[in-house]
MIRO-994504 format. One record per residue (C-alpha): residue number from 1; residue in three letters; y, z, x negated. Coordinates in pm, 1 decimal. Example, Ala and Ser with C-alpha at 12.3 -4.5 7.8 and 13.67 -1.06 7.14 Angstrom:
2
+-----+--------+----------+----------+----------+
: num : residu :        Y :        Z :        X :
+-----+--------+----------+----------+----------+
:   1 :    Ala :   -450.0 :    780.0 :  -1230.0 :
:   2 :    Ser :   -106.0 :    714.0 :  -1367.0 :
+-----+--------+----------+----------+----------+
This chain:
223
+-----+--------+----------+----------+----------+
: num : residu :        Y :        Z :        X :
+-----+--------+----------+----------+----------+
:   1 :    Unk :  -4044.3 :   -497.8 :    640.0 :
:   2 :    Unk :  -3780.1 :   -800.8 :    665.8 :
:   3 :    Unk :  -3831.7 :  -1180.8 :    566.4 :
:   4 :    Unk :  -3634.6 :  -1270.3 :    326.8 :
:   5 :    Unk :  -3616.4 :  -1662.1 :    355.7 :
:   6 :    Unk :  -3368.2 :  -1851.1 :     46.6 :
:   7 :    Unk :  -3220.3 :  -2174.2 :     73.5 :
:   8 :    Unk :  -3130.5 :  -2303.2 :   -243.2 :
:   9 :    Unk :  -3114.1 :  -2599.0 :   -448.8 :
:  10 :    Unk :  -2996.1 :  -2755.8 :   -777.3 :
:  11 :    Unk :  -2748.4 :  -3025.6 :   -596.3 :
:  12 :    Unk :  -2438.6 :  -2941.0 :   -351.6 :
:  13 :    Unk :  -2367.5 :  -3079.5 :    -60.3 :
:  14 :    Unk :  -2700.8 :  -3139.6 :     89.8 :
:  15 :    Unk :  -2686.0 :  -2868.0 :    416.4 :
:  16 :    Unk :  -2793.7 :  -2522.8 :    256.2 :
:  17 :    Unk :  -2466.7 :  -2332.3 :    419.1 :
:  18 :    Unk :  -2564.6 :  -2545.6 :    726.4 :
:  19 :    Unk :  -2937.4 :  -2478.8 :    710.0 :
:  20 :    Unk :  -2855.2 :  -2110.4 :    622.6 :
:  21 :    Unk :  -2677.6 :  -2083.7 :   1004.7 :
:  22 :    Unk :  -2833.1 :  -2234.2 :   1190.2 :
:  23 :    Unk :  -3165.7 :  -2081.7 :   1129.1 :
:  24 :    Unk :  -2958.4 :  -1780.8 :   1195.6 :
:  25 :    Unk :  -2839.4 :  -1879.3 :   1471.6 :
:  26 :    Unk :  -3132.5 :  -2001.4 :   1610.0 :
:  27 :    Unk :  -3333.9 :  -1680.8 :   1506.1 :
:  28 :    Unk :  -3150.3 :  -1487.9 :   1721.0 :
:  29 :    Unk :  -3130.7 :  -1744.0 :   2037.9 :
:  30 :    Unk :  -3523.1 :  -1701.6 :   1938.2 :
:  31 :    Unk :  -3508.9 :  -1317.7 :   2021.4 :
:  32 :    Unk :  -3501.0 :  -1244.5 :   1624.2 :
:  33 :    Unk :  -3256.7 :   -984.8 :   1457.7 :
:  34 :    Unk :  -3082.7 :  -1181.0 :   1123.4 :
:  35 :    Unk :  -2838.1 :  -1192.2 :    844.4 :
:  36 :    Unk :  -2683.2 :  -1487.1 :    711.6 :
:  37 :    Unk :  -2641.4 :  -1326.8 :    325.6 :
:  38 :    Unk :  -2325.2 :  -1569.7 :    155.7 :
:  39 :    Unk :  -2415.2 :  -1582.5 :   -220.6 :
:  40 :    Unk :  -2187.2 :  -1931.4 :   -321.1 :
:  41 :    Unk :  -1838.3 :  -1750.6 :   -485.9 :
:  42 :    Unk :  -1647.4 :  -2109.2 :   -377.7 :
:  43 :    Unk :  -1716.9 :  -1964.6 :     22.0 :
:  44 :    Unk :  -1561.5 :  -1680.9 :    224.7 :
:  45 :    Unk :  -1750.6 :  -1485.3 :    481.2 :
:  46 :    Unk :  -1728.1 :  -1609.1 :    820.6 :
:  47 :    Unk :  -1607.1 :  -1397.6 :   1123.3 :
:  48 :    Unk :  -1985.3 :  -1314.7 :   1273.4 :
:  49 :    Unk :  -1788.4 :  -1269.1 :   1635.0 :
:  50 :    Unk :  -1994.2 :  -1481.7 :   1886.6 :
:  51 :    Unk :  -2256.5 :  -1543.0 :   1639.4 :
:  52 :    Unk :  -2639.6 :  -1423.6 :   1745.2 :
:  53 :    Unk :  -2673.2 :  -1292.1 :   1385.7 :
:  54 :    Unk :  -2477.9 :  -1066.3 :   1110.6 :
:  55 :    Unk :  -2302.2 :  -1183.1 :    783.7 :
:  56 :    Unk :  -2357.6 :   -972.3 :    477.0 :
:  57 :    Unk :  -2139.2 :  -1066.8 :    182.7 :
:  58 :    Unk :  -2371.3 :  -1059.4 :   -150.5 :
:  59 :    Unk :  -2143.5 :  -1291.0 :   -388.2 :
:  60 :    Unk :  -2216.6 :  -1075.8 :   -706.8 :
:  61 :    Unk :  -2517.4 :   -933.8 :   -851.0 :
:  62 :    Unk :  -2488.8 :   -599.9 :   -744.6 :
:  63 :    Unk :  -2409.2 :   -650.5 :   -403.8 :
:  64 :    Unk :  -2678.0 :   -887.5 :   -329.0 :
:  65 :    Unk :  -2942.3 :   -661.6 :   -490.9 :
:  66 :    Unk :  -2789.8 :   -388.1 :   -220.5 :
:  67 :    Unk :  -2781.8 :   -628.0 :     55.6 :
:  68 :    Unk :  -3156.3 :   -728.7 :     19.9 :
:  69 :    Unk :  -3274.0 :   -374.2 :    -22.9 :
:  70 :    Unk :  -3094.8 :   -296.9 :    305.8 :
:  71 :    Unk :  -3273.5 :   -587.9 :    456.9 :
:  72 :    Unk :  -3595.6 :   -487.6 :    341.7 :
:  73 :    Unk :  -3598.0 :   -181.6 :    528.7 :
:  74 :    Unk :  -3516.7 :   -265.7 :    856.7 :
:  75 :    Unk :  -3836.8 :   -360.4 :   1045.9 :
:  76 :    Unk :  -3823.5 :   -683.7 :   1185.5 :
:  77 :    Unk :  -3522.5 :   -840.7 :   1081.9 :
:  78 :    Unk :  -3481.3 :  -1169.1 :    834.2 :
:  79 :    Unk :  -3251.9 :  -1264.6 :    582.5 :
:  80 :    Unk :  -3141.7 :  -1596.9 :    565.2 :
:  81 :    Unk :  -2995.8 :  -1686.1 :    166.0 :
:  82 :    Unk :  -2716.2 :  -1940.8 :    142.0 :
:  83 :    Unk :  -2821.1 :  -1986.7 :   -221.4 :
:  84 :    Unk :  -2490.2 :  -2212.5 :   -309.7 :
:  85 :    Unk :  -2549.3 :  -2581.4 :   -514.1 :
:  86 :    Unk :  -2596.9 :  -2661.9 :   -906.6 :
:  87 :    Unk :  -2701.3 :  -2280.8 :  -1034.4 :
:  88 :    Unk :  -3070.7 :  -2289.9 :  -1131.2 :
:  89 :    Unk :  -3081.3 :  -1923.1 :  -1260.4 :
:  90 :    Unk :  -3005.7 :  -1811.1 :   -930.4 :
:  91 :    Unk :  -3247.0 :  -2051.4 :   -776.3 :
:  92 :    Unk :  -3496.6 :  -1900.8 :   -999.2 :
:  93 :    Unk :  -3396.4 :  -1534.8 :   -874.0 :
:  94 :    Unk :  -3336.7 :  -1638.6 :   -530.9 :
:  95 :    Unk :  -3703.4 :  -1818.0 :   -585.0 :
:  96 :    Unk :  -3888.6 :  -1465.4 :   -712.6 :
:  97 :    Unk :  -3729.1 :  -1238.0 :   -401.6 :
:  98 :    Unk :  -3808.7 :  -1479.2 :    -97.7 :
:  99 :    Unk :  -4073.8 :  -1466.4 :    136.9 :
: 100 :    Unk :  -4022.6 :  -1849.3 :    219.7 :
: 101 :    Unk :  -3775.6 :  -2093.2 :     38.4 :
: 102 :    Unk :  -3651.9 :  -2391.5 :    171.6 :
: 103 :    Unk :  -3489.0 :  -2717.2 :    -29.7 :
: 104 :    Unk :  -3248.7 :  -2890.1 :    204.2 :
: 105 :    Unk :  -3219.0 :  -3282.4 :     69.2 :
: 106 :    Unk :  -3038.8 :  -3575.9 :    243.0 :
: 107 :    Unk :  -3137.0 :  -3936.6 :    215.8 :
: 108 :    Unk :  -2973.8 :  -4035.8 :    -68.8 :
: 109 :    Unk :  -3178.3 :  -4171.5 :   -374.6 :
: 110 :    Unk :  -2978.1 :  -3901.7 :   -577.4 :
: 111 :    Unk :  -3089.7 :  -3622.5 :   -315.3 :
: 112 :    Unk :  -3466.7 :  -3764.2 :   -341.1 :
: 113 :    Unk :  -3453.5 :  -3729.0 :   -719.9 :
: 114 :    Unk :  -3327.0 :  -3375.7 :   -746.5 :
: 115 :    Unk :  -3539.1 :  -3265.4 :   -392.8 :
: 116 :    Unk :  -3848.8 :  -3368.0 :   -649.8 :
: 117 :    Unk :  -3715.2 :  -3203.6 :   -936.1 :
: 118 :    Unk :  -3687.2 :  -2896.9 :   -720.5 :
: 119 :    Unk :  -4067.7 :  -2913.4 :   -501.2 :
: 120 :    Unk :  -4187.7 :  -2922.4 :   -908.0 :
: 121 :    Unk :  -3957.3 :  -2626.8 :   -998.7 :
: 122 :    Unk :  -4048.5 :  -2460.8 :   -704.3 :
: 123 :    Unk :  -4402.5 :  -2477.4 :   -639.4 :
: 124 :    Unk :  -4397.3 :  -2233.6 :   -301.8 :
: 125 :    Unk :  -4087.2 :  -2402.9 :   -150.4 :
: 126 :    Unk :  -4077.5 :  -2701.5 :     91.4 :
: 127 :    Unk :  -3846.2 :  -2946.8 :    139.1 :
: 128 :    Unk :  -3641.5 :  -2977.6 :    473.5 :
: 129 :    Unk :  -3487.9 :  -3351.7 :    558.2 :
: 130 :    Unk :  -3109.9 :  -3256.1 :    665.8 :
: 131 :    Unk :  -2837.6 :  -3448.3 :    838.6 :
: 132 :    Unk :  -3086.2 :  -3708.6 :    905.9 :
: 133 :    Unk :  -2961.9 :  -4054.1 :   1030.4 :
: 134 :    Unk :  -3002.6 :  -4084.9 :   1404.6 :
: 135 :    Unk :  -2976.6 :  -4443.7 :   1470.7 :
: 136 :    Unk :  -3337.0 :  -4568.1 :   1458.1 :
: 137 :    Unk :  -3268.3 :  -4808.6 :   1166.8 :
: 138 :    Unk :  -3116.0 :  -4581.3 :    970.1 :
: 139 :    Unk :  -3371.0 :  -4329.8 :   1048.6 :
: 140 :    Unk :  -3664.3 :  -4562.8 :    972.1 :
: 141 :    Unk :  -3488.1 :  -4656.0 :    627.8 :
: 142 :    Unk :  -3468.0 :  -4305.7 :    536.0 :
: 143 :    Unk :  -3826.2 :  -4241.5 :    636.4 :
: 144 :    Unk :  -3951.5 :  -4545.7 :    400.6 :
: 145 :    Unk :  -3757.6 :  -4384.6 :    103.1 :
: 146 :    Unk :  -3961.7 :  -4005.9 :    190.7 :
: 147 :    Unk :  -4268.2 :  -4181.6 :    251.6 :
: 148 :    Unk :  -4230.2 :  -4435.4 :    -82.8 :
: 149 :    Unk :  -4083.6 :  -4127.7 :   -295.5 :
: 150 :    Unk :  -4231.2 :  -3814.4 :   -181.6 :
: 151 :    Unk :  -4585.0 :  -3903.6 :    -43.4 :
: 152 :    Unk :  -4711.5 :  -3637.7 :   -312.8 :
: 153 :    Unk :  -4527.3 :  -3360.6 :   -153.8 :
: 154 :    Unk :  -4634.7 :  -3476.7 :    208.0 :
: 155 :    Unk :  -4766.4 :  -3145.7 :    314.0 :
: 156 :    Unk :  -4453.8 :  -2969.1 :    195.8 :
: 157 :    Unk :  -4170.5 :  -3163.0 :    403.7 :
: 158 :    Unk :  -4093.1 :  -3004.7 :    719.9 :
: 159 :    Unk :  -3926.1 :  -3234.9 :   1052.9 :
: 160 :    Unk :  -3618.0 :  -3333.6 :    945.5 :
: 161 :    Unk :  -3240.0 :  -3199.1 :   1102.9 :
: 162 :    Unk :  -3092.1 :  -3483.6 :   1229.8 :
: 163 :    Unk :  -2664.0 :  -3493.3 :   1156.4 :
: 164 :    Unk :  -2517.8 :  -3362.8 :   1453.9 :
: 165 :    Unk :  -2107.0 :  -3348.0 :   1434.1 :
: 166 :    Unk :  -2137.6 :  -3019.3 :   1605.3 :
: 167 :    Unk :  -2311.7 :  -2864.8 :   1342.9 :
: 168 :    Unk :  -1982.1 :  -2823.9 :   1169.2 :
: 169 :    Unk :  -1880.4 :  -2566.4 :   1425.4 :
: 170 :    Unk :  -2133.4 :  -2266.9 :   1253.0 :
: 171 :    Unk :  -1944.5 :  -2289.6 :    956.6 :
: 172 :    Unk :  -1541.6 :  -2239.2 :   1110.5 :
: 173 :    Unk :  -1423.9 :  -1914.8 :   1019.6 :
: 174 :    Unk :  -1435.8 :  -1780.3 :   1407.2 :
: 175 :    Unk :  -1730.0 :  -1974.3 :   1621.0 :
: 176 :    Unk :  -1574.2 :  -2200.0 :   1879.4 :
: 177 :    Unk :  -1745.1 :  -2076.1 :   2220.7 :
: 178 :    Unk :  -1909.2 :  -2221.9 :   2387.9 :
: 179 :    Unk :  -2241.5 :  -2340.8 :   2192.9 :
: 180 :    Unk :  -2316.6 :  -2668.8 :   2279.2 :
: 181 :    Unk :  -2646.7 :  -2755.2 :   2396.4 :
: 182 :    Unk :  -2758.9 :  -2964.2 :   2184.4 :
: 183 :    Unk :  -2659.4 :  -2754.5 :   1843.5 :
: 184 :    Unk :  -2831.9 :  -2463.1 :   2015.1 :
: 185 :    Unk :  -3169.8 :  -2639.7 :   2065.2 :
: 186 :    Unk :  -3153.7 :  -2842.8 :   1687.1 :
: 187 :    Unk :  -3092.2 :  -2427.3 :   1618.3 :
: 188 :    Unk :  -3402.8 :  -2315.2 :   1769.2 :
: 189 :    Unk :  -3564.6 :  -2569.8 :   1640.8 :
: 190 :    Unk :  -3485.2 :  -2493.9 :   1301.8 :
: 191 :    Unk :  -3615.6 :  -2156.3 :   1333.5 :
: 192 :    Unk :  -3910.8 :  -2230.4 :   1461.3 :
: 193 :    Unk :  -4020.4 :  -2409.4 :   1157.8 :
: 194 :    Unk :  -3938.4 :  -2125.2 :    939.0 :
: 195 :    Unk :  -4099.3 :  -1871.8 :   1194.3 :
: 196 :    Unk :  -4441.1 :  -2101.7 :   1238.4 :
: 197 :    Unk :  -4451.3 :  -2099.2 :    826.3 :
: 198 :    Unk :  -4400.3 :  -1679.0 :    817.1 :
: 199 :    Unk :  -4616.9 :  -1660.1 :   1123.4 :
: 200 :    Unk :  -4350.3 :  -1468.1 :   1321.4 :
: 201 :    Unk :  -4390.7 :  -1460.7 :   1673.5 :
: 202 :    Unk :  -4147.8 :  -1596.9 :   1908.2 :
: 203 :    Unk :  -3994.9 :  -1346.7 :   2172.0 :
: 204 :    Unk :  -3696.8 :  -1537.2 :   2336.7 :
: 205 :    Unk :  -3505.8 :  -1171.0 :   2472.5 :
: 206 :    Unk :  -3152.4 :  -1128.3 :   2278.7 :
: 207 :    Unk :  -3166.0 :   -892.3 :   1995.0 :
: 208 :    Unk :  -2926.0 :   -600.6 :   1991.8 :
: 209 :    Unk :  -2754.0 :   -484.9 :   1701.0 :
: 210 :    Unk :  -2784.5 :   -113.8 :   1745.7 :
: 211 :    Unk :  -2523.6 :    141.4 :   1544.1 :
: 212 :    Unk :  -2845.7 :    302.4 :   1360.0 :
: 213 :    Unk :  -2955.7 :    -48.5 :   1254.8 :
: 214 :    Unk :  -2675.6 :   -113.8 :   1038.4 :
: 215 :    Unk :  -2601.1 :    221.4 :    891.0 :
: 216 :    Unk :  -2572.2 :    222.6 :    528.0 :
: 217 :    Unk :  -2493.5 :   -107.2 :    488.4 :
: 218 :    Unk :  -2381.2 :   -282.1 :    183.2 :
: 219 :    Unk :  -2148.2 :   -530.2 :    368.5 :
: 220 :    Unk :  -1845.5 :   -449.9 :    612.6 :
: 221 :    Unk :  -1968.5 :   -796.8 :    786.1 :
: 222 :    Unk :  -2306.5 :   -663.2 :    840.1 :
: 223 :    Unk :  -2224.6 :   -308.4 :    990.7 :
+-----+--------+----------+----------+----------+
């Protein structure tokens, strides 16, 4: 049976679309068959050409119950939720269905807030630093703040994504090929946390995306 892993969170803009690809993305550099599921109704699907993972379009109710069934049954696959911003039902439903569930959170005081608001909401989810400052005294202010604000929730922050402009490239309508370097390794990396936390094992051989593997499928995307 699939992972399902949901990124979600009750304020926009802090990375989940990002988050949401890049795991992809770095799930299947990682040897790991994946689908990016869109649930946000302000985003259109992205052209999954050059992308090392499938895009399943699950923007209404119905359709995302059918997409996650699908992913259920195919054995070792994962299903990556882009859970959208600022709807807490769906976080809640996203919440019950995931195998692993992942708060993205920037280092704004407002981001700190609602990150805590969430870890209290969501007692199995952990908190992921994203678009992290760089610059080491940026990076060390924005460290204070997590370690002034969050020291309760120590244990459920993973390493942090630092911003990388290239980032930006997983989420144009048609991938720009080449992958850089360095937003395929902050890719694997990404991954890796989620697969160390689901206790998947690494096998670093390209998945294939065989014609029996996506029959019956929900989404035109991911077929």
């Amino acid at each position: 049976m699939a992972d399902i892993i949901c990124v979600i969170g009750n304020k926009g803009g802090t990375g989940k679309t990002t988050l949401s690809h890049m795991i992809c993305q770095g799930a299947g550099l990682l040897g790991h068959r994946s689908v990016c599921v869109l649930t946000d109704t302000c985003r259109t699907p992205l052209e999954p050409s050059g992308r090392h993972y499938l895009i399943a379009d699950a923007r209404n109710r119905d359709a995302l119950t059918k997409v996650i069934n699908k992913i259920r049954s195919l054995s070792g696959w994962m299903g990556i939720i882009d859970g959208g911003g600022n709807r807490t039902e769906m976080d809640r439903q996203l919440y019950g269905m995931a195998d692993l569930v992942l708060l993205p959170f920037r280092d704004s005081p407002e981001d700190i807030r609602t990150v805590i608001r969430d870890l209290e909401m969501f007692p199995r989810a952990y908190a992921v630093p994203t678009q992290w400052p760089i610059t080491p005294w940026q990076r060390e202010v924005a460290e204070t703040a997590v370690r002034d604000q969050l020291s309760a929730y120590q244990d459920r922050i993973l390493m942090p994504i630092s911003a990388l402009p290239v980032t930006k490239r997983l989420l144009q309508h048609q991938l720009p090929l080449p992958i850089p370097h360095p937003l395929a390794d902050a890719c694997r990396n990404a991954a890796r946390q989620a697969f160390d936390l689901l206790h998947i094992p690494i096998t670093v051989q390209a998945p294939s995306y065989s014609s029996s593997s996506r029959n019956e499928c929900p989404s035109a995307s991911f077929c």
